[in-house]
VEXDREN-2710 file (C-alpha; in Angstrom, 1 decimal):
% VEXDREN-2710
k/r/px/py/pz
1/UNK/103.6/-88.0/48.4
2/UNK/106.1/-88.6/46.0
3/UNK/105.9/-87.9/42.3
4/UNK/107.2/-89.5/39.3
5/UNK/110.7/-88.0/39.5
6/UNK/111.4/-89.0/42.6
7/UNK/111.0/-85.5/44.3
8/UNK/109.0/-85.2/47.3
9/UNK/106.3/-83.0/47.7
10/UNK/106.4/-79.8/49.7
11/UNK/103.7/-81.0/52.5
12/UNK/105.5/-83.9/52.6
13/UNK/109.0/-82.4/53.6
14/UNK/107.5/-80.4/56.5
15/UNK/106.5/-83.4/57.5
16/UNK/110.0/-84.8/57.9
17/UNK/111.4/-85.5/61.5
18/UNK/114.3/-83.6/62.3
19/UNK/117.7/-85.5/62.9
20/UNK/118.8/-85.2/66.7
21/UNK/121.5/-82.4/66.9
22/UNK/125.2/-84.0/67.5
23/UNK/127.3/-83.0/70.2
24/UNK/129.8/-80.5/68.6
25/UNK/133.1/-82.7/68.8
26/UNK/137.0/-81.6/68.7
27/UNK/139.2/-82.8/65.5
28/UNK/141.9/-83.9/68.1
29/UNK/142.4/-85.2/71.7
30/UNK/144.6/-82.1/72.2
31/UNK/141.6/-79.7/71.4
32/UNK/139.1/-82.2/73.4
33/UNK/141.4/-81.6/76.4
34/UNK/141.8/-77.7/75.3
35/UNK/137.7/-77.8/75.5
36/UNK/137.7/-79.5/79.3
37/UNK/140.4/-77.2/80.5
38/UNK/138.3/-74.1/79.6
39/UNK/135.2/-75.7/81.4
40/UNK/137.7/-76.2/84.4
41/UNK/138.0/-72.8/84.7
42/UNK/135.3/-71.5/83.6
43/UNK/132.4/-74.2/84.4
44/UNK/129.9/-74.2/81.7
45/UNK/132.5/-72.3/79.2
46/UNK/133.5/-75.8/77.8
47/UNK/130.3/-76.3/77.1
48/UNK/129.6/-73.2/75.0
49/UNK/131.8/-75.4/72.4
50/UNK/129.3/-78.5/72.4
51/UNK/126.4/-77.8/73.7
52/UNK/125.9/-73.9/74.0
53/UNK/122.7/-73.2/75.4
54/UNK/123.6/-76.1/78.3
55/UNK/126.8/-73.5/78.2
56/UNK/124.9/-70.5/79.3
57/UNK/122.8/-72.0/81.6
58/UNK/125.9/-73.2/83.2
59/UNK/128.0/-70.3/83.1
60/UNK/125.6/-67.7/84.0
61/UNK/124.8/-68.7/87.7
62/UNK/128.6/-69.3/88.2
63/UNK/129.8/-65.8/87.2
64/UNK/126.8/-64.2/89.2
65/UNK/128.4/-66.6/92.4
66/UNK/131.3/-65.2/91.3
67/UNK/131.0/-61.7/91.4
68/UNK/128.7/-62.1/94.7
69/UNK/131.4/-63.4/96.3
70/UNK/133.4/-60.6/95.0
71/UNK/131.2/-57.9/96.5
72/UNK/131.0/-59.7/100.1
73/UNK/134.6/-60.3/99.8
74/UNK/135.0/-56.1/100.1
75/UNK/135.0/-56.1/103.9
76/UNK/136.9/-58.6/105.0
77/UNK/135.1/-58.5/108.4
78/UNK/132.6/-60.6/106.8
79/UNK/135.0/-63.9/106.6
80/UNK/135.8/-62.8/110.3
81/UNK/132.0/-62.6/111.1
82/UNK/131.6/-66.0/109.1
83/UNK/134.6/-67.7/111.3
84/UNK/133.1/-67.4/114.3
85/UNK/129.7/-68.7/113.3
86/UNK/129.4/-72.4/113.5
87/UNK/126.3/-73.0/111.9
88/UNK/127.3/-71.2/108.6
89/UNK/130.8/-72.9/109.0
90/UNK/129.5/-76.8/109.1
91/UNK/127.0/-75.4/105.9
92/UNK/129.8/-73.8/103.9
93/UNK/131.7/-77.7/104.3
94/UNK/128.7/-79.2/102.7
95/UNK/128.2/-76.0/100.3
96/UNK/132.1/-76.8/99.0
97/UNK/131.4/-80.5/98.7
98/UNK/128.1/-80.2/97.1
99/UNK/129.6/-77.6/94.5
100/UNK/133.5/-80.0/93.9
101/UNK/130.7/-82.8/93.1
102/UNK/129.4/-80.0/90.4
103/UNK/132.8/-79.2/89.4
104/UNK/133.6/-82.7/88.6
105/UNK/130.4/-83.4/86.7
106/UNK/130.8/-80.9/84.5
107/UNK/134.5/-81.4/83.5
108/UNK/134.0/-85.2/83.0
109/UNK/130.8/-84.1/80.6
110/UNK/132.6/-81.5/78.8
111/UNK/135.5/-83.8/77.9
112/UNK/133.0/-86.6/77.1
113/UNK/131.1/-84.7/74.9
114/UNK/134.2/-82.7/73.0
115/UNK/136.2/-85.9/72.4
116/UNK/136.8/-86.8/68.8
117/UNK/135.7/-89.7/67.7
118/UNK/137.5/-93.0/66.7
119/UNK/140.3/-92.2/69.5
120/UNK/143.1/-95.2/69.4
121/UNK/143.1/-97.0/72.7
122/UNK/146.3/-95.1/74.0
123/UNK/144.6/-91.9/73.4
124/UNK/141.3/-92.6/75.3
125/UNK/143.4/-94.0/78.5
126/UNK/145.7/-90.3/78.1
127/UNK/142.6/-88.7/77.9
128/UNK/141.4/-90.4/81.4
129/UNK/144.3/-90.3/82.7
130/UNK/144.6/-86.2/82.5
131/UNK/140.7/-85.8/83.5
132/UNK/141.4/-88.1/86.7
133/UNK/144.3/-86.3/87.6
134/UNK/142.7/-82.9/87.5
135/UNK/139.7/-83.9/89.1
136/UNK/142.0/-85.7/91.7
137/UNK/144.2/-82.1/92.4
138/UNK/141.3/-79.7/92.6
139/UNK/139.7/-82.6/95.2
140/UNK/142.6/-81.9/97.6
141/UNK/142.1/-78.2/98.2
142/UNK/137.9/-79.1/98.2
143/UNK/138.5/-81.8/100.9
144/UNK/141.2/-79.7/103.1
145/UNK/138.6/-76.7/102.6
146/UNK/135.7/-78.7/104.0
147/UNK/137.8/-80.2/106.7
148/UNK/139.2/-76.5/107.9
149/UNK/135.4/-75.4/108.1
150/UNK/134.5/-78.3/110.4
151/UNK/137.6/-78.0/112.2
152/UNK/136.7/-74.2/113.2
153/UNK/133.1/-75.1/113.6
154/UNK/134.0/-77.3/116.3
155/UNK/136.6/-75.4/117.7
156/UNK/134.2/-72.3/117.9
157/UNK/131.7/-74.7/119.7
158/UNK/134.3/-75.9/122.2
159/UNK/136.4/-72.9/123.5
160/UNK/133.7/-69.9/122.5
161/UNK/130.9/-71.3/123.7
162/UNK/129.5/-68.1/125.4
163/UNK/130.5/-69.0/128.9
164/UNK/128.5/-67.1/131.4
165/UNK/130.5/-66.0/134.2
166/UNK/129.3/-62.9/136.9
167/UNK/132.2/-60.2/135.7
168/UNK/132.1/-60.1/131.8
169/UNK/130.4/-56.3/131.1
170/UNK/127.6/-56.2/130.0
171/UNK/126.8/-53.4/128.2
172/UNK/128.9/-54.5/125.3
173/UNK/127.3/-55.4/121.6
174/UNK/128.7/-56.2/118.5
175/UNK/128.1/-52.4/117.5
176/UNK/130.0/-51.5/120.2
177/UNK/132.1/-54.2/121.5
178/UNK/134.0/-52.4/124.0
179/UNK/131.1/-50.8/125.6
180/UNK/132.8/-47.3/125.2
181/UNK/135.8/-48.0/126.3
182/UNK/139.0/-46.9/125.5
183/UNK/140.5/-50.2/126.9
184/UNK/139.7/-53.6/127.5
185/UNK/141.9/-55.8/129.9
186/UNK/142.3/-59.7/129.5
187/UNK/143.3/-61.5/132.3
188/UNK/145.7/-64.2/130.9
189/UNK/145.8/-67.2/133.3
190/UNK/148.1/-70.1/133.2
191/UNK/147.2/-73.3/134.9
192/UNK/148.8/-76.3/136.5
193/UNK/145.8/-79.0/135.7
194/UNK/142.8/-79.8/133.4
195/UNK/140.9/-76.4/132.3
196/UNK/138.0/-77.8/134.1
197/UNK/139.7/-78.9/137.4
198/UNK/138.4/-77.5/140.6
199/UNK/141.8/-77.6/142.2
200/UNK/143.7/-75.5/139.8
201/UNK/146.5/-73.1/140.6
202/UNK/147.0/-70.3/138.1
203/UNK/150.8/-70.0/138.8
204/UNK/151.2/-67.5/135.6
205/UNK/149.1/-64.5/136.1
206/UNK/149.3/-61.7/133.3
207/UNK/147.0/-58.9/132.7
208/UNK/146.4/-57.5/129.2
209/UNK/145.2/-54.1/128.8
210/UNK/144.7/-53.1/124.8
211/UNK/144.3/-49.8/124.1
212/UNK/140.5/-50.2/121.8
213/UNK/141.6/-47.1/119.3
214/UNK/145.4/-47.5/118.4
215/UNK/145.8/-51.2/119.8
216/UNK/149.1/-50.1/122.3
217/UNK/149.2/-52.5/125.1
218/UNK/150.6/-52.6/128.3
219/UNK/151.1/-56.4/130.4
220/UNK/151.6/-56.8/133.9
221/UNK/153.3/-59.4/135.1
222/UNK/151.8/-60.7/138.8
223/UNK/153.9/-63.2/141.0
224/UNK/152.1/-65.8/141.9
225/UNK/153.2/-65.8/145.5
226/UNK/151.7/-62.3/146.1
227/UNK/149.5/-62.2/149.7
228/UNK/146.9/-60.2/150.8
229/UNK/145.1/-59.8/147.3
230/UNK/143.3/-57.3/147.1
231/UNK/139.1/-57.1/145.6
232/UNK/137.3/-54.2/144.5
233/UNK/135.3/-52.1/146.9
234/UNK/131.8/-52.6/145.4
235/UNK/132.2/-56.6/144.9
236/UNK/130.7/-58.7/147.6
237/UNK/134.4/-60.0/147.9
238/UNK/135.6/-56.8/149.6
239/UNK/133.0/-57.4/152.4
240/UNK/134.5/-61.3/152.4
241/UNK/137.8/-60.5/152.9
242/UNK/138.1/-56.7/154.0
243/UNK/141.7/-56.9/154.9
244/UNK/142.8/-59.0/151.5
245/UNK/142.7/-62.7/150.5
246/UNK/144.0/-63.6/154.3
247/UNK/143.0/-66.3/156.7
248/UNK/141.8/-65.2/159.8
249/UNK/143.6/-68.8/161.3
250/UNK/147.5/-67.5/162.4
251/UNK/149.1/-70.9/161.8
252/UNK/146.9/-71.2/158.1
253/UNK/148.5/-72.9/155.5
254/UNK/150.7/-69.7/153.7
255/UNK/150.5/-71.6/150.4
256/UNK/146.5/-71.3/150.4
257/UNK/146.1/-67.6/150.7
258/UNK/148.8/-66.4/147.8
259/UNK/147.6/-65.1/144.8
260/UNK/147.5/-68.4/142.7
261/UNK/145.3/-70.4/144.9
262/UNK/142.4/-67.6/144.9
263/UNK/140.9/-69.4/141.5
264/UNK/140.1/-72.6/143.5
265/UNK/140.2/-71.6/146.8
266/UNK/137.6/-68.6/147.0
267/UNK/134.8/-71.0/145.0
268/UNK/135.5/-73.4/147.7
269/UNK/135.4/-71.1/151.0
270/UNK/132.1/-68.7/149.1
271/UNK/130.0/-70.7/146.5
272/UNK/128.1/-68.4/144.3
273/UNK/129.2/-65.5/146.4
274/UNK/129.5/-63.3/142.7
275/UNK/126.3/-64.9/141.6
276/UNK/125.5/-67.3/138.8
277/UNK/128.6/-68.4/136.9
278/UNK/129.8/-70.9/135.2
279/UNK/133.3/-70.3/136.4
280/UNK/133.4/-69.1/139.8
281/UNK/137.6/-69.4/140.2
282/UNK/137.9/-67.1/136.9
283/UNK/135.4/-64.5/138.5
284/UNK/137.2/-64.2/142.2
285/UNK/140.8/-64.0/140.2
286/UNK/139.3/-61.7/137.9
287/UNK/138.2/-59.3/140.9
288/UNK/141.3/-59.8/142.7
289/UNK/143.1/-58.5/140.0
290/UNK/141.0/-55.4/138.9
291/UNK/141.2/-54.7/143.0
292/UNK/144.6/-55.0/143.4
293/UNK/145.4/-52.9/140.4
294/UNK/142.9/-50.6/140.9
295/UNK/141.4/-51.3/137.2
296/UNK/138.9/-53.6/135.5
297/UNK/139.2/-56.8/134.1
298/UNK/136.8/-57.9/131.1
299/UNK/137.5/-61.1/130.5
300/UNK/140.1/-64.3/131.1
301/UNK/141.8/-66.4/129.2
302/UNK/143.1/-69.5/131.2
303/UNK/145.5/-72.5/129.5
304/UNK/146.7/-75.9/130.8
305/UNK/150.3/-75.1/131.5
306/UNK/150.3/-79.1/131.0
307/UNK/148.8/-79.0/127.3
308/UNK/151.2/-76.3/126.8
309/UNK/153.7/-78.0/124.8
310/UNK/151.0/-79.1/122.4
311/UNK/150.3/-75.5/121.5
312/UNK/154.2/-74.8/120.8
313/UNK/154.1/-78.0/119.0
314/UNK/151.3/-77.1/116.5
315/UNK/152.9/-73.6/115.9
316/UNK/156.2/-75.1/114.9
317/UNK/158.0/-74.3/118.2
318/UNK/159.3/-70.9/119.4
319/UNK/162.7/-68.3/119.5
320/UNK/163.7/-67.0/123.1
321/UNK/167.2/-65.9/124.2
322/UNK/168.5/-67.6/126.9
323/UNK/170.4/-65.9/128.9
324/UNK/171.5/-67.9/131.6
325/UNK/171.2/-72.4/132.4
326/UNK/167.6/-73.4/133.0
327/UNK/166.6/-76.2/134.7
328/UNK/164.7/-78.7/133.4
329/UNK/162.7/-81.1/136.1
330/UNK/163.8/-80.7/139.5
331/UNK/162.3/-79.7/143.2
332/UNK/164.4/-77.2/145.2
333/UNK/162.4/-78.2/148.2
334/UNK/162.7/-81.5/147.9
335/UNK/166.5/-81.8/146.9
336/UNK/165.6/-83.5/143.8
337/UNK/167.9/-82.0/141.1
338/UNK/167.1/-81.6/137.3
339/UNK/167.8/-84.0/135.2
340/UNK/168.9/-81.9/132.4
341/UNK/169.3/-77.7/131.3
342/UNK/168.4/-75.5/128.5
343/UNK/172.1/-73.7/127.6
344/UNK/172.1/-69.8/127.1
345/UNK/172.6/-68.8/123.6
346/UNK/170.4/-66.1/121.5
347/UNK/167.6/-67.5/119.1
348/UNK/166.8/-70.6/120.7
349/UNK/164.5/-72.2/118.6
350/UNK/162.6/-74.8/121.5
351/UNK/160.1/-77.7/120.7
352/UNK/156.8/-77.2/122.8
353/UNK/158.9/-80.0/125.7
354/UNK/161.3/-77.2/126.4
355/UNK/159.4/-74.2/125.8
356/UNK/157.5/-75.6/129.1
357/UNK/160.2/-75.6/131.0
358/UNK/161.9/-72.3/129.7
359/UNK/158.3/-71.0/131.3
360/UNK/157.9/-73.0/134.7
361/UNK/162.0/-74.1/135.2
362/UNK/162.5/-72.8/138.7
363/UNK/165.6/-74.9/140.1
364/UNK/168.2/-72.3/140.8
365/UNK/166.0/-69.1/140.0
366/UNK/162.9/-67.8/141.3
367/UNK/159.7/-66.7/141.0
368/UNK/160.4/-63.7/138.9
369/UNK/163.1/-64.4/137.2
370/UNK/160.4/-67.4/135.7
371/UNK/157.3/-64.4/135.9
372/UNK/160.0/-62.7/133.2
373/UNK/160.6/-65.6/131.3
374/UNK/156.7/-66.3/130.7
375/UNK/155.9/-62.5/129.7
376/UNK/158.7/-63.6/127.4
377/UNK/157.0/-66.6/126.2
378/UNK/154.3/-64.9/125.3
379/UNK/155.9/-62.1/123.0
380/UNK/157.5/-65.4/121.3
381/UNK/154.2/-67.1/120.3
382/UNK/152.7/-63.7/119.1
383/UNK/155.8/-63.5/116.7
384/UNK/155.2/-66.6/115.7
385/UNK/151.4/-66.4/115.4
386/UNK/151.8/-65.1/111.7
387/UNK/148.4/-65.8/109.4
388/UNK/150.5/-67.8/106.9
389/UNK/152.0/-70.0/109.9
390/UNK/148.6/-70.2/111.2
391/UNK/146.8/-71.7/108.4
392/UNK/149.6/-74.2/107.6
393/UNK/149.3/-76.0/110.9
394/UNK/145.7/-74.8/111.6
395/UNK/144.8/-78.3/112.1
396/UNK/147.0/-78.8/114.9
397/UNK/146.3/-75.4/116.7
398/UNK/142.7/-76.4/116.2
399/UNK/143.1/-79.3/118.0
400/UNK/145.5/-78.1/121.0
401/UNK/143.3/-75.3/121.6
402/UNK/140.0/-76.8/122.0
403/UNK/141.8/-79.3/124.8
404/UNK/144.1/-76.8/126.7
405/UNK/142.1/-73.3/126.3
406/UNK/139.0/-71.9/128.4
407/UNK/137.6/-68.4/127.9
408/UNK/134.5/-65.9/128.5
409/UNK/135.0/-63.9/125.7
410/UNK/131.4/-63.6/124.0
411/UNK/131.8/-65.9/120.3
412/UNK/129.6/-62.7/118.8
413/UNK/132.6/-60.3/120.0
414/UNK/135.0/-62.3/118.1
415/UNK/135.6/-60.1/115.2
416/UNK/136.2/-57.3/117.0
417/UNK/138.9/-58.8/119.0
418/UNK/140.6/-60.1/115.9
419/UNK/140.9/-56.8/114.5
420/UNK/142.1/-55.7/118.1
421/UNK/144.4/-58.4/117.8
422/UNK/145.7/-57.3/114.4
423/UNK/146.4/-53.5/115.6
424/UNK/148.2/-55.4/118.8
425/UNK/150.4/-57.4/116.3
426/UNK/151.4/-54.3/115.1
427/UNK/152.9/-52.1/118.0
428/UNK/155.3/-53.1/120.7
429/UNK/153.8/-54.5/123.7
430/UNK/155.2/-52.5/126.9
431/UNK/156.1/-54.9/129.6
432/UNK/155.9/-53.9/133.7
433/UNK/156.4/-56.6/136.2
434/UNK/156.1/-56.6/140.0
435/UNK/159.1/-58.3/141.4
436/UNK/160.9/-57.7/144.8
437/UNK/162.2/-53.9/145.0
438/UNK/162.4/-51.2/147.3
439/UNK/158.6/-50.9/147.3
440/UNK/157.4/-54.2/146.6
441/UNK/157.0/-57.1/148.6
442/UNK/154.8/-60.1/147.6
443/UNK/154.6/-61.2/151.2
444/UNK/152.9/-57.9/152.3
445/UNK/152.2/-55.6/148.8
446/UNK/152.2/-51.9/149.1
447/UNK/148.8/-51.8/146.5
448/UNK/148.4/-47.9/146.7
449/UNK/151.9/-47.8/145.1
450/UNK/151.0/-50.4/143.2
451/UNK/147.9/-49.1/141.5
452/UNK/149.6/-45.6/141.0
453/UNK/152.5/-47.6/138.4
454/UNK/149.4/-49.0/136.8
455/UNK/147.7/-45.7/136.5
456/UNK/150.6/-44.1/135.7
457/UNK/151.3/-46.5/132.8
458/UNK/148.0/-46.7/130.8
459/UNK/148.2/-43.0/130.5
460/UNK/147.5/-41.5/126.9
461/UNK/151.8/-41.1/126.9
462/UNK/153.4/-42.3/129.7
463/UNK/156.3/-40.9/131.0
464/UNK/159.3/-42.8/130.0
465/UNK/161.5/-43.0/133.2
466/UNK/165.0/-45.4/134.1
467/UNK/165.0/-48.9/133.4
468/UNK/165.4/-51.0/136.5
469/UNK/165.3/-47.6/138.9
470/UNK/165.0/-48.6/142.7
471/UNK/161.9/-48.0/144.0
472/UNK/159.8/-48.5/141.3
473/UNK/158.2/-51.4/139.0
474/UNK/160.7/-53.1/136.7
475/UNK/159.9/-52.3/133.2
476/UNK/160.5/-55.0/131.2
477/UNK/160.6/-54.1/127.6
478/UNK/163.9/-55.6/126.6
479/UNK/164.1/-58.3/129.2
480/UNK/163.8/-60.6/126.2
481/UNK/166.8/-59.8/125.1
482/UNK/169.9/-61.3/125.0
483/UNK/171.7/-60.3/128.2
484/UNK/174.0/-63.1/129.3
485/UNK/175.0/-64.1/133.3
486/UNK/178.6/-63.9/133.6
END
């Protein structure tokens, strides 16, 4: 109680309630911002100036999410591993929203709180107007980020979605993804209809085989027109067609018994012959393949030649030398001439329209001068395939790809064919293409021949014989060049 001088009494002060504690404030609006600025960067460091243990509390978990990421972010085959996994993709799109909404709530506090007081009006709308803005530029990254993770969720979903067809190995795991191999052949298919189509042709036929170790490849280039396809010895196909894809009928429809009609013809003649499958044209193709080149094929890769353009679209187009006119619309057989040409000239740069038809143009050429053109095609979109390209218009690859592309390759062996993909990227892809020589015919094949220039080719080091030499396959390493007709 108090005394007679006014004093209060020592019980009486403990008593006292103690004011509430003031947020620790900037002098000026330039320090304020100084203070939110820090917490932008650091979140929870902007509030070591006003509120310090709230600081700490907020600081701490950040830098250990920091420094985790950090220590995942050693192997980059984790991010590959995460990319292929839909489920941690669509939760890492609500993870980055969930932690911009953080972001944002703690820059906005920070400011509030570190604001001096008795600001004029122009400096309160400055100081909204910077918080808004930043809040506003870090939300562009957050959104594109959470779209990016959907879009490769879904893509992931669509194209990977573990098809089960009867020829993929199956003694492969993601320990071992090649099942002790030492290469693993892609059949890359290009179609003339909807990916799910029953009636497709696969008029571009081009076998990949990647060395697993050092990542040198070899293609081989298949006319489409080829008869008598063989199918390996051991596959109930052999015991279908003995003598080749052939009809037994001697007036039979030529057209229905060449190489391109096996993926929709063979599903048709022999349901289920292979067994269960969800893509019985990919399996016969597949075997008729590995039998006529005497060696295995994993797994396909098939593209709508029609959705084409979209996918040379997306990527920003493609550079090819053309070396001599190339029609553009037009049927020989029909006398119906093209309504227009792509002009020779070296570094064409072509919109996805005319990359189409530098591929399947045939007015005036042939078969394998266009077989050429689309092994050329391909080296073109590799080149172009850069990660920095990629990201910038993943959106659109995203979106052409699920639509035009169908696959078997298991979504768990992914990864591994990424880094495959990388070592590819890095050597120079050999070329060999079977076109009409001395000893090849594509009305009536010579396939022992045929399977020794394969052999011979995916030897540990090939022998590097003359370009072009009569007799043998055409190697086709600098067929891409430019080489104009006179």
């Amino acid at each position: 109680m108090a005394t007679s001088t006014g004093t209060i009494a020592p019980e009486a002060r403990h008593r006292a309630p103690r004011p509430a504690r003031r947020f620790r404030r900037a002098r000026t609006l330039a320090g304020a911002l100084c203070v939110m600025l820090l917490g932008a960067v650091l979140p929870g460091a902007g509030y070591l100036w006003t509120r310090r243990r709230l600081g700490w509390l907020v600081l701490v978990p950040f830098l250990a999410g920091v420094g985790g990421l950090a220590y995942y972010a050693r192997d980059w085959h984790h991010f590959v591993d995460f990319a292929f996994d839909p489920t941690r993709l669509r939760v890492a799109g609500v993870v980055i929203g969930v932690l911009f909404l953080v972001w944002a709530f703690t820059v906005v506090t920070t400011y509030v709180m570190a604001r001096p007081r008795g600001m004029s009006r122009l400096e309160q709308t400055l100081g909204g107007i910077v918080v808004a803005l930043l809040c506003i530029l870090v939300a562009l990254p957050a959104v594109q980020s959470v779209r990016l993770a959907n879009t490769q969720a879904h893509l992931v979903a669509t194209v990977f979605d573990d098809e089960q067809t009867a020829t993929v190995p199956q003694d492969v795991t993601e320990a071992d993804p090649w099942g002790g191999r030492d290469r693993v052949n892609v059949l890359l298919l290009g179609g003339d209809g909807g990916i799910g189509r029953t009636g497709i042709r696969t008029d571009s036929v081009i076998l990949l085989s990647m060395d697993t170790h050092t990542g040198k490849s070899v293609m081989f280039s298949l006319p489409r027109n080829m008869m008598n396809a063989q199918f390996p010895e051991d596959s109930p196909l052999h015991d279908a067609f003995p003598d080749g894809f052939r009809s037994s009928d001697p007036n039979a429809d030529p057209g229905s018994w060449m190489l391109n009609a096996i993926y929709g013809q063979v599903p048709a003649l022999h349901p289920h012959i292979l067994g269960s499958s969800e893509n019985e044209g990919a399996d016969a193709i597949k075997q008729a393949v590995a039998g006529s080149l005497g060696t295995h094929v994993d797994y396909y890769v098939l593209i709508n030649l029609l959705g084409f353009q979209q996918l040379v679209d997306a990527i920003g187009g493609v550079t090819v030398n053309i070396n001599e006119p190339i029609a553009i619309n037009g049927n020989t057989d029909a006398g119906i001439p093209p309504t227009g040409y792509l002009q020779p000239g070296p570094d064409q740069h072509l919109d996805g329209f005319h990359a189409l038809w530098y591929s399947r143009g045939r007015w005036g050429s042939d078969d394998y001068q266009r077989m050429l053109r689309q092994r050329c095609m391909v080296n073109a979109i590799i080149e172009e395939a850069d990660p920095l390209n990629v990201l910038r218009r993943y959106q659109a690859l995203a979106k052409a790809g699920e639509e035009i592309v169908r696959t078997d390759v298991p979504r768990e062996l992914m990864p591994a064919f990424v880094d495959l993909a990388l070592k590819v990227k890095e050597k120079k892809i050999r070329s060999i293409a079977f076109i009409t020589s001395d000893e090849f015919f594509s009305g009536d094949p010579d396939y022992t021949w045929m399977q020794s220039v394969v052999a011979k080719a995916l030897e540990p080091h090939p022998g590097r014989g003359p370009k072009d030499d009569p007799g043998k396959a055409v190697r086709t390493d600098d067929a891409c060049g430019y080489h104009p007709v006179s």
